[in-house]
C-alpha positions as CSV (number, residue, x, y, z in Angstrom):
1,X,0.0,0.0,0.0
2,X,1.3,3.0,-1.1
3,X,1.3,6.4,1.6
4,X,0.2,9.0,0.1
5,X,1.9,12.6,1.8
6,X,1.6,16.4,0.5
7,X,3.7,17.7,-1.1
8,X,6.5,20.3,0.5
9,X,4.9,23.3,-1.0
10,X,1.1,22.0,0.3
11,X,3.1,21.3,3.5
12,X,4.1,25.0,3.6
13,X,0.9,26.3,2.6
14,X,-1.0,24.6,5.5
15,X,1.7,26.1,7.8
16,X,0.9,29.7,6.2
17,X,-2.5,29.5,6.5
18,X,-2.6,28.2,9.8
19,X,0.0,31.0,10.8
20,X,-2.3,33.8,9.6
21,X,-5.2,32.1,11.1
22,X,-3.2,32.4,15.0
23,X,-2.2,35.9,14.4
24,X,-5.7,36.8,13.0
25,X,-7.0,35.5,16.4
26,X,-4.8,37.0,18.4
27,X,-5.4,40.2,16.9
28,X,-9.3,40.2,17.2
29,X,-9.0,39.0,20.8
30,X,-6.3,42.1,21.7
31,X,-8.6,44.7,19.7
32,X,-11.7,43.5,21.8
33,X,-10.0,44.8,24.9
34,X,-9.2,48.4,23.8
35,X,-12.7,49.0,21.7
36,X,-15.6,50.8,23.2
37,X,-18.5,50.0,20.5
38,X,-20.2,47.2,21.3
39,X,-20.9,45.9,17.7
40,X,-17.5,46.0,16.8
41,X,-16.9,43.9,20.0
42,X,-19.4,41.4,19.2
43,X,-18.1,41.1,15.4
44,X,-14.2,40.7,16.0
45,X,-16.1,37.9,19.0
46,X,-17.6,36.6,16.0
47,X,-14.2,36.6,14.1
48,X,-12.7,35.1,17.4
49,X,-15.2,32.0,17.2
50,X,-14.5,31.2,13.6
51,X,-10.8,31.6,13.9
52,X,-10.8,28.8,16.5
53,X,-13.1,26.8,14.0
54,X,-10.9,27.4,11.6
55,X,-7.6,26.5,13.7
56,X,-9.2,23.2,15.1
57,X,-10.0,22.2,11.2
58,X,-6.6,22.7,9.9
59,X,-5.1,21.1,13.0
60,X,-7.3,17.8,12.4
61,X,-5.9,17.9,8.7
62,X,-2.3,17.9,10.2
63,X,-3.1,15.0,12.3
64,X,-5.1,13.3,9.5
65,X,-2.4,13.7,6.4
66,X,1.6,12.5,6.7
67,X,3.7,15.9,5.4
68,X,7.0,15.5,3.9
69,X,9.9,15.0,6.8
């Protein structure tokens, strides 16, 4: 049976992605702290929830698919 694994530049695009993804969440999370309109709070909350989402999907792909050692 042959293993199928991604190649290096998939490899490195899942890493990008999921880097951008963690600073995007940070950043939301930090802005909700200093903002005084509560809209804006409750839509970077909303960006907050979907980051994780996000996050926790790419995560299961790294568990699920082999990468290129």
């Amino acid at each position: 049976m042959k293993i199928e694994r991604l190649a290096l530049h998939e490899t490195m695009d899942a890493h990008e992605i999921l880097n951008f993804k963690t600073v995007c969440l940070l950043r939301s999370k930090l802005m909700q702290g200093i903002c005084f309109d509560n809209e804006l709070k409750a839509l970077m909350e909303k960006d907050v929830q979907q980051s994780i989402k996000d996050i926790n999907e790419l995560l299961d792909f790294y568990q699920e698919n082999p990468f290129i050692q």
